[in-house]
C-alpha positions as CSV (number, residue, x, y, z in Angstrom):
1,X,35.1,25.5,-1.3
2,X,32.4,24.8,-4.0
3,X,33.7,21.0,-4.3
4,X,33.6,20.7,-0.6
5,X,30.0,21.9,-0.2
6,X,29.0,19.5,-3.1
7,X,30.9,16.1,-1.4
8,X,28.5,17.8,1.7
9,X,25.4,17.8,-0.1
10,X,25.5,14.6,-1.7
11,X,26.3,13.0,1.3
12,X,23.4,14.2,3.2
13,X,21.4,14.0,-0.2
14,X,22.1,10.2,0.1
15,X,21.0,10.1,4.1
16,X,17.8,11.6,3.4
17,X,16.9,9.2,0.9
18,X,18.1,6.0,3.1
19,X,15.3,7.4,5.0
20,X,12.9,8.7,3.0
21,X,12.1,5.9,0.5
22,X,11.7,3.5,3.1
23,X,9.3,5.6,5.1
24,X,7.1,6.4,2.5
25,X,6.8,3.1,1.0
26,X,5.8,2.0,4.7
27,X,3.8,4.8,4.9
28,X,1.8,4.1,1.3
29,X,1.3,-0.1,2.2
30,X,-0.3,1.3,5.7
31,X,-2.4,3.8,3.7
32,X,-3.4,0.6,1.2
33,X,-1.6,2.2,-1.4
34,X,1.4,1.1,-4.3
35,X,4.6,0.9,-2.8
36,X,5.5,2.3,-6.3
37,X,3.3,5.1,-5.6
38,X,5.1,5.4,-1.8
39,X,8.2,5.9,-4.4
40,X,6.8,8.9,-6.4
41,X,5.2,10.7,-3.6
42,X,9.1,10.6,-1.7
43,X,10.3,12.1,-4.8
44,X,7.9,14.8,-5.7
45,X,8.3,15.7,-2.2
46,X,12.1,15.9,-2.2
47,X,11.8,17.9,-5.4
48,X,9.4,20.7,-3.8
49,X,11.2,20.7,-0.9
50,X,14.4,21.8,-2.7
51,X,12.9,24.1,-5.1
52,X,11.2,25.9,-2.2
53,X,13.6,25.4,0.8
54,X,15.2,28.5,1.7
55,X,17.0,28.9,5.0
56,X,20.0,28.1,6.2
57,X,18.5,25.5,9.0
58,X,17.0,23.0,6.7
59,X,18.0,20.9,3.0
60,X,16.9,22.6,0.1
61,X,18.6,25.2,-2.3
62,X,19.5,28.1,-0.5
63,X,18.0,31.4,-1.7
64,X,20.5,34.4,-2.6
């Protein structure tokens, strides 16, 4: 069960980030900014998002 859930996770762990680094490096060349720092912000924001994410409806680590 627990190796199932983790072959889950890293495969959508790996569909976010097809989309998410790409977006915010678009997004921080629009904004006039690093593409490096399009990079960091995609990362801090993935980081937050799992230490904070809680429910059952969206990616994060779920709260016991």
């Amino acid at each position: 069960m627990i190796g199932q859930n983790i072959k889950f996770n890293l495969k959508s762990g790996i569909t976010v980030a097809l989309i998410s680094i790409p977006l915010s490096v678009s997004l921080a060349v629009a904004s006039n900014a690093t593409p490096t720092m399009g990079i960091l912000t995609a990362f801090w924001a993935g980081l937050i998002a799992a230490l904070f994410g809680g429910t059952n409806y969206s990616v994060g680590i779920r709260q016991l």
